[in-house]
C-alpha positions in Angstrom: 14.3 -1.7 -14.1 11.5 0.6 -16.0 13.3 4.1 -16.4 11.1 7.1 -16.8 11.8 11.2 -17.2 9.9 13.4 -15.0 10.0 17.2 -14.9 7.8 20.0 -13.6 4.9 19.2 -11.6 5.4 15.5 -12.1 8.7 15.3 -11.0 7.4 17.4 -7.7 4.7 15.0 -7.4 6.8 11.7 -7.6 9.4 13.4 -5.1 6.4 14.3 -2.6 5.0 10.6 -2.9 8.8 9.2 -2.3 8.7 10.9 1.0 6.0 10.0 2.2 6.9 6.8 1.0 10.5 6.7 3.1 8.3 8.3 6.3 5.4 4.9 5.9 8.2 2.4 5.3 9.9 3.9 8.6 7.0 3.4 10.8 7.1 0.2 12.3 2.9 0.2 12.5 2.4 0.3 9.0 3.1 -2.5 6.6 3.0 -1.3 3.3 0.6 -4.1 0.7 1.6 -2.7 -2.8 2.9 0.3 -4.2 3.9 1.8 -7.5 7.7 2.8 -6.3 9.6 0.4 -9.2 11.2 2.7 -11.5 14.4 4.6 -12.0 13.5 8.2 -12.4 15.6 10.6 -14.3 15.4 14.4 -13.0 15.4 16.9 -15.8 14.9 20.3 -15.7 12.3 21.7 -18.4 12.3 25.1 -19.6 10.4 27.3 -22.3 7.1 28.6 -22.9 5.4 25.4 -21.9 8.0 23.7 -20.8 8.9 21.5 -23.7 13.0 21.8 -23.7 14.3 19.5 -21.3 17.4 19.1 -19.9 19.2 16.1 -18.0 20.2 17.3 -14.2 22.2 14.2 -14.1 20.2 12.9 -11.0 17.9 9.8 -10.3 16.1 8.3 -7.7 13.6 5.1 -7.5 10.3 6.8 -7.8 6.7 5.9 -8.8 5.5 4.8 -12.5 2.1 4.7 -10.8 1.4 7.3 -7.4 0.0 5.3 -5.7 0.7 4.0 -1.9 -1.4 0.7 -0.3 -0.9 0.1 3.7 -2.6 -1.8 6.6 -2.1 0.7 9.9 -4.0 0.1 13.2 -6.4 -2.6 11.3 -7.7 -0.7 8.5 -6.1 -0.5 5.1 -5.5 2.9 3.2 -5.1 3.9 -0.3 -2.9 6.9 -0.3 -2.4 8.7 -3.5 -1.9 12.2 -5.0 -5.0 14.6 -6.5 -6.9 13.6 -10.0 -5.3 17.0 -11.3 -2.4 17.5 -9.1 -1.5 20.2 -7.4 -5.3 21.2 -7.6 -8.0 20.3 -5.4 -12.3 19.8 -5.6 -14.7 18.5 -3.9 -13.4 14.9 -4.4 -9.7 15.4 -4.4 -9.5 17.8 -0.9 -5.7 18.0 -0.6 -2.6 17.6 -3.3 -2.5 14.1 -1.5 -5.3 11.9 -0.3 -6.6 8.9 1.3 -9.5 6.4 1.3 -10.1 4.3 4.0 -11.0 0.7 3.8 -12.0 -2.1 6.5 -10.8 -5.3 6.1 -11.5 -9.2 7.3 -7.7 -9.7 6.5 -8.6 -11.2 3.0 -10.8 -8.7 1.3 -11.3 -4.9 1.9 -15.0 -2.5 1.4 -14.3 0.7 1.1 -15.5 2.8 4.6 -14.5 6.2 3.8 -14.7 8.8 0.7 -11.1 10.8 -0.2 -9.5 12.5 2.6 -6.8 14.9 2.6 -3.8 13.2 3.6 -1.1 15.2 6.0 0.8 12.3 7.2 0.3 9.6 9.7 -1.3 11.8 11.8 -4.3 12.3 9.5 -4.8 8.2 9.8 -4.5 8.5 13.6 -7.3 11.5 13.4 -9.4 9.1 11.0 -9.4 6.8 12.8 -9.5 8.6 16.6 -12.3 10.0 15.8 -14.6 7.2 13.7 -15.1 9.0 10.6 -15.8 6.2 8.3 -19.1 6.3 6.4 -21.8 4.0 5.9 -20.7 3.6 2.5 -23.3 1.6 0.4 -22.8 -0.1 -2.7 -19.0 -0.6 -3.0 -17.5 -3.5 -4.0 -15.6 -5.9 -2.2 -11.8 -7.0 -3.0 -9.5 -9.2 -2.2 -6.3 -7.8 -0.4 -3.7 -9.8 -2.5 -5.2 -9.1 -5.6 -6.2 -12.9 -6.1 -8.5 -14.8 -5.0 -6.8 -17.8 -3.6 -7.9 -18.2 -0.4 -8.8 -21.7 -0.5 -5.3 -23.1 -1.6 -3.7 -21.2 1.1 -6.2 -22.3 3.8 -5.8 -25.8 2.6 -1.9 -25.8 2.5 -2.2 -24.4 5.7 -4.6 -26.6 7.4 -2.0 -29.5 5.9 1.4 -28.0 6.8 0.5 -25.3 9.3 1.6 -25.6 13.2 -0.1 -24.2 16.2 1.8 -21.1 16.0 0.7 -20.4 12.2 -3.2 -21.3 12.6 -2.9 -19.3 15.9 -2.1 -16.1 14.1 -4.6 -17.0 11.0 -7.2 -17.6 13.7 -6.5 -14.6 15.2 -7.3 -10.8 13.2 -4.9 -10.4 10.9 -3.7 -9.2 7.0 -2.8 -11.6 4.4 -0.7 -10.0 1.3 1.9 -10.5 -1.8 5.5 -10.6 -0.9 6.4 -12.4 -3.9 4.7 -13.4 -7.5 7.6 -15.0 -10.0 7.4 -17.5 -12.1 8.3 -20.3 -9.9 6.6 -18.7 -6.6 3.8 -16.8 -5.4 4.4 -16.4 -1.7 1.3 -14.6 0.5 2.1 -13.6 3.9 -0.2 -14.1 6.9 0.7 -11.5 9.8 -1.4 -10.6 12.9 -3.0 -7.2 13.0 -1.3 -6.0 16.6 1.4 -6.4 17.9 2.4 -8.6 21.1 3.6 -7.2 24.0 7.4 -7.4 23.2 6.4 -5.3 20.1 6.6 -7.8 17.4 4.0 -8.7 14.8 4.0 -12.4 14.4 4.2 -13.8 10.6 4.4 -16.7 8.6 4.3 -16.8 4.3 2.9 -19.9 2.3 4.2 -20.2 -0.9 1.5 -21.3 -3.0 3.0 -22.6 -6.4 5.5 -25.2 -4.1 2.6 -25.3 -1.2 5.0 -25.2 1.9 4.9 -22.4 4.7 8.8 -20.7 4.2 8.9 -19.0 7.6 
């Protein structure tokens, strides 16, 4: 694992994104698509002038090499990040954290909203309560899994695929990395509400070995 020193205002930022991290993950709603949380961060405690004496508190935690936080909640997907110049705010960063909106056909995603100051789930809910997206014109289009291989995985699934798994394909959903190594690259296929015992119906295709694992 990647192992990086933060201190100051970065280390604050990291630890602010971890929790909000822990408090998505927790939610049952929100699956999170990608994320920057891979790295071992060392604490340290800086001092001087300018703050260019460090010292080693002695503590870690998984934290962010990237800040940066990718979910699909209630049908939409949102980019959840921290300010340009964090802890400051503008016009285009309006709170230390932020979000941007995006609608989604399960495959690809447009963006539908400009940054928004992000105060927890709540400030999704409010979002989305209250149908603030923009006609947004001009914005690029792109594909969910970060790849566009949506014709191997419809054809593996058309050739190996059951009732159950063209059922929830056919139905709105999310499709999205779970796994990229060398010897698999698995996409996961998972309807966009719940049913009525509460649980969202899945299924993966592995696309390097072309058979649906679950």
């Amino acid at each position: 694992m990647k192992e990086l020193y933060y201190s100051g205002i970065v280390l604050e930022k990291d630890l602010l994104m971890c929790k909000i991290y822990d408090a998505l993950e927790a939610n049952n709603n929100v699956i999170i698509l990608r994320h920057g949380r891979d790295t071992l961060i060392h604490e340290m405690k800086a001092s001087g002038k300018w703050g260019e004496n460090r010292k080693d508190t002695g503590r870690t935690h998984l934290g962010f090499s990237f800040h940066f936080i990718t979910i699909f909640y209630r049908g939409t997907i949102f980019s959840i990040e921290p300010s340009s110049y964090y802890p400051f705010t503008d016009e285009n960063n309006p709170g230390m954290i932020n979000f941007v909106a995006y609608k989604t056909d399960g495959w690809n995603r447009t963006q539908e909203s400009y940054s928004i100051e992000y105060q927890g789930i709540q400030s999704l809910d409010e979002y989305l309560d209250n149908n603030l997206s923009k006609n947004i014109k001009g914005v690029p289009t792109n594909s969910v899994p970060f790849y566009k291989q949506k014709r191997d995985f419809e054809k593996i699934l058309e050739k190996e695929g059951g009732f159950r798994e063209k059922a929830i394909y056919n139905s709105a959903h999310i499709c999205y990395d779970v796994m990229d190594t060398k010897d698999h690259k698995v996409v996961r296929c998972a309807r966009a509400e719940r049913d009525e015992d509460g649980i969202r119906e899945s299924f993966d295709i592995d696309l390097k070995t072309e058979t649906i694992t679950n």
